[in-house]
C-alpha positions in Angstrom: 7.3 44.2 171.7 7.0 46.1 168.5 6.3 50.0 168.3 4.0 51.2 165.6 4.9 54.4 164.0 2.4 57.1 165.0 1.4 59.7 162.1 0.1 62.5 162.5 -2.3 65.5 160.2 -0.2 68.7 159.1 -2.8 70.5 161.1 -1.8 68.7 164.4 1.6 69.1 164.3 1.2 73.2 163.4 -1.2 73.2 166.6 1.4 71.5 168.3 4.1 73.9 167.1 1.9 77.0 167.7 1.4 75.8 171.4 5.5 74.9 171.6 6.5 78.5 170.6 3.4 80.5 172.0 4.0 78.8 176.0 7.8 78.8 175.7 7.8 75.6 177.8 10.7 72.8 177.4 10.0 70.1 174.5 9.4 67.9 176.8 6.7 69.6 178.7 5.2 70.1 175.5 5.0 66.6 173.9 3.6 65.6 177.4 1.1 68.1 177.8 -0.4 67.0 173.9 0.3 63.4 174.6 3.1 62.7 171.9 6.9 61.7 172.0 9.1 64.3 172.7 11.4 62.7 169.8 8.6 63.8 167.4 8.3 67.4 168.8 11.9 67.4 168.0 11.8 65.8 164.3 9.3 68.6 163.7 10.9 71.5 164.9 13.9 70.6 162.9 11.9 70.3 159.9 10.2 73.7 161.0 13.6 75.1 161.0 15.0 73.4 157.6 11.8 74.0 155.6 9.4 76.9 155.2 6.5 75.2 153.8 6.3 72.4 156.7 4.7 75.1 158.9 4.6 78.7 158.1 4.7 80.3 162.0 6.1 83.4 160.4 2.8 85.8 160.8 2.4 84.1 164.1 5.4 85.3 165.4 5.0 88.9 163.9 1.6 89.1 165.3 3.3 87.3 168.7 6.3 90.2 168.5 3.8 93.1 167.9 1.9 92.1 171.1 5.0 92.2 173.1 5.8 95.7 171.4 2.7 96.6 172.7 3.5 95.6 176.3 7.2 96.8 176.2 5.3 100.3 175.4 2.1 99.7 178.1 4.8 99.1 180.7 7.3 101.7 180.1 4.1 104.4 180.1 3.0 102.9 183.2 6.8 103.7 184.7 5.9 107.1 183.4 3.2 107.6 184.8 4.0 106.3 188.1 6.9 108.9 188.3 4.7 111.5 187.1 2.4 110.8 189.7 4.6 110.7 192.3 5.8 114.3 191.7 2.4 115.4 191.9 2.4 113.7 195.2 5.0 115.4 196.7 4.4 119.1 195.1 0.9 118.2 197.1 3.2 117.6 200.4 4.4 120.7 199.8 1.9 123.1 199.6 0.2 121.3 202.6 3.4 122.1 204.3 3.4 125.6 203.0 -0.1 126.4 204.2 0.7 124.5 208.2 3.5 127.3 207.9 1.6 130.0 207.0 -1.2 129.4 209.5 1.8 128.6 212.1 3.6 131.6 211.6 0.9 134.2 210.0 -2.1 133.1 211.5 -4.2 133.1 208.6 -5.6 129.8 207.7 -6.1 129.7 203.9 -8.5 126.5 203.6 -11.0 128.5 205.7 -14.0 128.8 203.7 -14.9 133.0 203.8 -18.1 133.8 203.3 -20.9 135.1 206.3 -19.8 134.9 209.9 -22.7 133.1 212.4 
């Protein structure tokens, strides 16, 4: 049985490429996810590689590394944030505590609302 030699549009293979690098997945996973040989996926990255005007990924990839830039700095705020908010947690704890002791040992209970006696 005789194989035919598939060919496929520029645009096609740059989806394909996009998709490879974007997902992360194997090659193979890849080629069987758009229904090609994994030997082509392979051919093309290579090509990708050797020559720049195969397929230009290049603002992809910036646009790709500024997005995880972003999320590097979403995620390390969130940390911050987390922290901070636990401090303000605990110096909460503590003036709870320091009013129990107050009332415990003083008497006086500082939430009470003043104001006219019934």
């Amino acid at each position: 049985m005789s194989r035919t030699k598939n060919s496929y549009s520029e645009s096609f293979k740059k989806q394909i490429l996009e998709d490879y690098f974007r997902n992360g997945g194997s090659k193979d996973s890849c080629a069987k996810r758009w229904g090609i040989p994994t030997t082509s996926l392979r051919n093309w990255l290579t090509i990708c590689k050797n020559e720049e005007k195969s397929v230009s990924l290049q603002p992809k990839m910036k646009e790709m590394d500024a997005k995880d830039q972003v999320i590097d700095d979403l995620r390390a705020e969130n940390e911050r944030l987390k922290k901070e908010n636990e401090w303000h947690r605990l110096r909460v704890a503590a003036y709870e505590r320091l009013l129990e002791i107050v009332k415990k040992e003083d008497g006086i209970d500082l939430l009470k609302k003043g104001g006219a006696k019934q």
